[in-house]
N, C-alpha and C positions, 0 to 999 in steps of 0.2 A: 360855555359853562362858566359861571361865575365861584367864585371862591368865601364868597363873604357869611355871615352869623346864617342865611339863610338856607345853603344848601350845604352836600358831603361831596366829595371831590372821589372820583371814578378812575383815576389816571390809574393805569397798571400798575405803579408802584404802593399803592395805599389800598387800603380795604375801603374798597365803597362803597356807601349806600344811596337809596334812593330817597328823596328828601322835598318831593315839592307833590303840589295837587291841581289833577286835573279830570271836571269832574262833569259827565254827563249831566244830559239834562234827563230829570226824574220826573215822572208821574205815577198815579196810580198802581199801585203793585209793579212798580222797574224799580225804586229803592237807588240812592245815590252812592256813586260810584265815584275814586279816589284814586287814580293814578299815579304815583309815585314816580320822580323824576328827579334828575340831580339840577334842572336846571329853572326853577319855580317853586314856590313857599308850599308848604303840607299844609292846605288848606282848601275847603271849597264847601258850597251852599248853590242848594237848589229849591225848587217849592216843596221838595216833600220832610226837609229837614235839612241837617249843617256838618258834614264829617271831618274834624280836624284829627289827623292821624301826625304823632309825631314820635319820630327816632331818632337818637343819637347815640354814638360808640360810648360806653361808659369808661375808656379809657381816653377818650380829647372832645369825643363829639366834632366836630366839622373834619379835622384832616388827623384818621386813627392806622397810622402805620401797622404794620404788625414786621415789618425790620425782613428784615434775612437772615437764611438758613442757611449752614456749610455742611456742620459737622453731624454726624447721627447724634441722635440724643435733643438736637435742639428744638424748640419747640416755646410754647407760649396758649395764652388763651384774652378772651375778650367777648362783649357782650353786647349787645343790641339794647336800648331800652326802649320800649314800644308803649304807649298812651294814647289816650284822647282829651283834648283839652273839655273843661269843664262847658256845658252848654251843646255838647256834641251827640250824637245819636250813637246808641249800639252800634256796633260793627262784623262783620267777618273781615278777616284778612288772610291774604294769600302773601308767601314768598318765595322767594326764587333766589338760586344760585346762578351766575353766569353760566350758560354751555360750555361743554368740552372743549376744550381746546387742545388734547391731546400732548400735553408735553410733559417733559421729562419729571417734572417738579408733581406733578398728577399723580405720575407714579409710585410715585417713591413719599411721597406727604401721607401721615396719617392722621384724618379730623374725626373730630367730634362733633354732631351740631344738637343741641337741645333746646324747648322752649318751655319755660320756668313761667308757670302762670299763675300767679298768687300764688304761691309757693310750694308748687306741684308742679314739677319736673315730667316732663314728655322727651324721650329721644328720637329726633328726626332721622338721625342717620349714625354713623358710624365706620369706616372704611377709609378707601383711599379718595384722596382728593379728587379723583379725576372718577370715581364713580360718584362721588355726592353728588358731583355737577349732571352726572349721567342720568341721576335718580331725580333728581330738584332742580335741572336747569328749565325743564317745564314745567312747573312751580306746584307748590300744595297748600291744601288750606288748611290752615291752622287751627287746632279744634277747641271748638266754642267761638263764645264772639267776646269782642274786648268793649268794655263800657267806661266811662270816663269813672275815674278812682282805680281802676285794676293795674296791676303793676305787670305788666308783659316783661322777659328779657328773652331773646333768643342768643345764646353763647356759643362760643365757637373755642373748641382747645385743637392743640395742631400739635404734631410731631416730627420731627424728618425719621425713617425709620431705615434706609439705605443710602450710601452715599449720593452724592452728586458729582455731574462733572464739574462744575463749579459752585461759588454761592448763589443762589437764586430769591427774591423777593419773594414773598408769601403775599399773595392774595386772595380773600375768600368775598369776593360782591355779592351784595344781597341786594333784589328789587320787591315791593312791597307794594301789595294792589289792595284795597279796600271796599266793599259793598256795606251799607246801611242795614242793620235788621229788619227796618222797620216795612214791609208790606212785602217782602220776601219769603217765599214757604219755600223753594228749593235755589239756595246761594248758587248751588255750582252752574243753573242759569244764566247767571252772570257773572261769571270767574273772566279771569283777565284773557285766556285763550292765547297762554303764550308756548309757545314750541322751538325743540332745537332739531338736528339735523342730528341723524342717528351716525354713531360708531366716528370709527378713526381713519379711515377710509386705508389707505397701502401703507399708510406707515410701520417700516420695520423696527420693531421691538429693540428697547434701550438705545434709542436715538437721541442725540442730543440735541438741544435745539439750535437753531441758524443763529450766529454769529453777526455775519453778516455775508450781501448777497453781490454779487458783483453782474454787469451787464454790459458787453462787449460787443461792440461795434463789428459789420461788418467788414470785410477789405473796404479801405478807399473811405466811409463812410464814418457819421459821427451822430453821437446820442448828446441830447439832453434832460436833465431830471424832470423836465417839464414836459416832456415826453411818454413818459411811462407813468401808467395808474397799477400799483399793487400793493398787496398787504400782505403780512410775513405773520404766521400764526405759529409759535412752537418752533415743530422742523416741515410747516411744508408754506410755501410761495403762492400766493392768488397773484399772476399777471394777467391785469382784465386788458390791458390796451398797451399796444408797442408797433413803436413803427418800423417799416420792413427794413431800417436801417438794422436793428436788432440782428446778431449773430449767434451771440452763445449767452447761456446761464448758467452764473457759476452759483454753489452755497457752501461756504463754510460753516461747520459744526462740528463743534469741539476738535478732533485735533486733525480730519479729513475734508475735503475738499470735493466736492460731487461737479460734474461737470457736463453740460448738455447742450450740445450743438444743435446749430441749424433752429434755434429757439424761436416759437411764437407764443402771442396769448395763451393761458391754460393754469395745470397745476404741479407746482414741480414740489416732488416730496425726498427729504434728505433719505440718500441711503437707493435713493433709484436713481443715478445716476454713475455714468462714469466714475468710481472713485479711486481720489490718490490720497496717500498718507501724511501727514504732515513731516518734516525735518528741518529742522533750525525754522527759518521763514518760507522757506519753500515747499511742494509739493514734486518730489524727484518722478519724473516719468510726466509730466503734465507742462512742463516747461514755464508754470503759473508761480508765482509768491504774493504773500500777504500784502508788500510794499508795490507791488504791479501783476496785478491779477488778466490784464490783459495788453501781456507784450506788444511792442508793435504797432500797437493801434488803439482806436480811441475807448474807455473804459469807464464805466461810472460805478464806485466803490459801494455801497448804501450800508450804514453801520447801523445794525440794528436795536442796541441798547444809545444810541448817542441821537438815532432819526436825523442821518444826515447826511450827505453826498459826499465823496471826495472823486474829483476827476482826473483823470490820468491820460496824456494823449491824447486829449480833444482841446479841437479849437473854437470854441464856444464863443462866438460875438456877440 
C-alpha cells in the first residue's frame, strides 16, 4: 500500500478510504465498472466510455484521522467528497462500511452517516457503530447517479455515548464501487457483490478487547513467531496454523486473563476461557503475570496495539 498524493491509507488507526480504479472490460449493454482500492489511482477507461470517480476526506484528504475517544460526550464529524472528473460518464455508486468486527468501541460509538447530494441530504443510517457496519458492510447504492459537476459528500458524525475500558481509535472505512450509466437499465446487475459474515458469533457481552495474546510452549519444547499464522479481531483470536509445539493460549482483556490449554488451530473468544482476575501484575490462582505469562518454560508475548513479539524462555537460534 503506498502512502503518496495518490491513494488513502486503510491502517486501523485512520479513517480510510478507497482510492484507486479498476475497471472491467465493457461492451455493449455491461457499462464500465470502477473498483475502488487504497492501492492504485481512481481512474479507468474502456470502449464503451471513461469513469474517473474521485474521493477525498474534507478534513486532509490522503491520511484523515478521526483521533480517539475516552470520555462520554466525545465525538467529532467529517466528510467524504465524491466527483467525477470532467470528460467522465454518468455514474452509480455503491459504498461500503468495513464488516463487523464486533468490539467494544461498536458498542458503545454512536454515528451518523448521510449523503448530501447537491444539496439534499439523504440519511444512510443512524445507530451504533457496530450496526452500521452490520447494515452497510455489504454495501448500498447510493441513489441516483453522480455526473461530472455534481457535488456528492457522504459525512460521517460520531459520538461515544458509554464509557470505555480505555481510549480507543475511531474508525469509520468506506470502500466505493462505481458502474457507468451509460447501456445499463438494471445497476444492481452489476453491483460490486460484496458480503460480510453474519453476527458476532460466542462473544460475551461488554468484553473488552484482547490486549495482548500470549502462546506457551509445551514441556521441553520451544515456539517461534515464525511459527504461528493468526489474527486478533476485537476480543476473539483466528489461530489458522501452530505447531504441535503449542501448549496453551492465553488473552488478556482489560483487567482479566482467559486461559486455554492443550491449544490448537481454531477460534478462541475472550470471556470463554478459563478466567482469572487481574491484581497488581499478576493473575492470583493462574500462577501467570503480565511480565511472564508463561512460567517455566518457553512463551511468546504478541502485543496487540504495538504488532510485536516479546519472547520469554526460549532459546531461539
Amino acid at each position: 500500500m503506498t502512502e503518496d498524493d495518490g491513494s488513502l491509507s486503510r491502517r486501523a488507526v485512520l479513517a480510510g478510504l478507497t482510492s484507486a480504479g479498476a475497471v472491467a472490460a465493457a461492451g455493449a449493454g455491461v457499462g464500465t465498472r470502477a473498483v475502488f482500492r487504497d492501492d492504485e489511482r481512481v481512474e479507468g477507461s474502456a470502449g464503451s466510455g471513461v469513469l474517473d470517480l474521485r474521493a477525498s476526506w474534507a478534513s486532509g484528504g490522503v491520511d484523515a484521522s478521526f483521533g480517539t475517544v475516552g470520555a462520554v460526550g466525545d465525538g467529532g464529524s467529517d466528510a467524504v467528497a465524491l466527483s467525477l472528473a470532467p470528460g467522465s460518464n454518468p455514474a452509480y455508486v455503491w459504498a461500503r462500511t468495513r464488516c463487523r468486527r464486533c468490539t467494544e468501541i461498536e458498542r458503545k460509538l454512536r454515528v451518523t452517516l448521510s449523503l448530501v447530494a447537491d444539496g439534499t441530504e439523504t440519511r444512510l443510517f443512524r445507530g451504533r457503530l457496530g450496526d452500521a457496519r452490520s447494515n452497510l458492510g455489504d454495501g448500498v447504492r447510493l441513489d441516483g447517479s453522480i455526473a461530472p459537476g455534481d457535488d456528492w459528500r457522504l459525512t460521517v458524525e460520531w459520538e461515544l455515548r458509554e464509557p470505555l475500558t480505555a481510549d480507543a481509535t475511531v474508525s469509520v472505512d468506506f470502500e466505493f464501487y462505481a458502474v457507468q450509466t451509460r447501456n445499463v437499465a438494471d445497476p444492481e446487475a452489476f453491483g460490486p457483490g460484496w458480503t460480510c459474515s453474519a453476527g458476532c458469533g460466542d462473544r460475551p457481552p461488554e468484553t473488552a478487547d484482547i490486549s495482548w495474546v500470549g502462546f506457551c510452549a509445551a514441556s521441553d519444547e520451544r515456539l517461534r513467531p515464525a511459527d504461528l499464522r493468526f489474527a486478533v479481531d476485537g476480543s476473539v483470536l483466528e489461530l489458522t496454523d501452530a505447531p504441535p509445539a503449542l501448549g496453551t493460549v492465553l488473552l488478556k482483556y482489560g483487567t482479566s486473563l482467559d486461559v486455554f490449554e492443550r491449544a490448537s488451530p481454531g477460534r478462541f473468544v475472550a470471556g470463554a476461557g478459563e478466567t482469572y482476575d487481574q491484581r497488581g501484575p499478576g493473575f492470583p490462582g493462574s500462577g501467570r503475570s503480565n511480565p511472564t505469562p508463561c512460567p517455566g518454560g518457553c512463551g511468546l508475548k504478541y502485543d496487540v496495539d504495538g504488532d510485536e513479539f516479546e519472547l520469554n524462555g526460549c532459546d531461539n537460534d
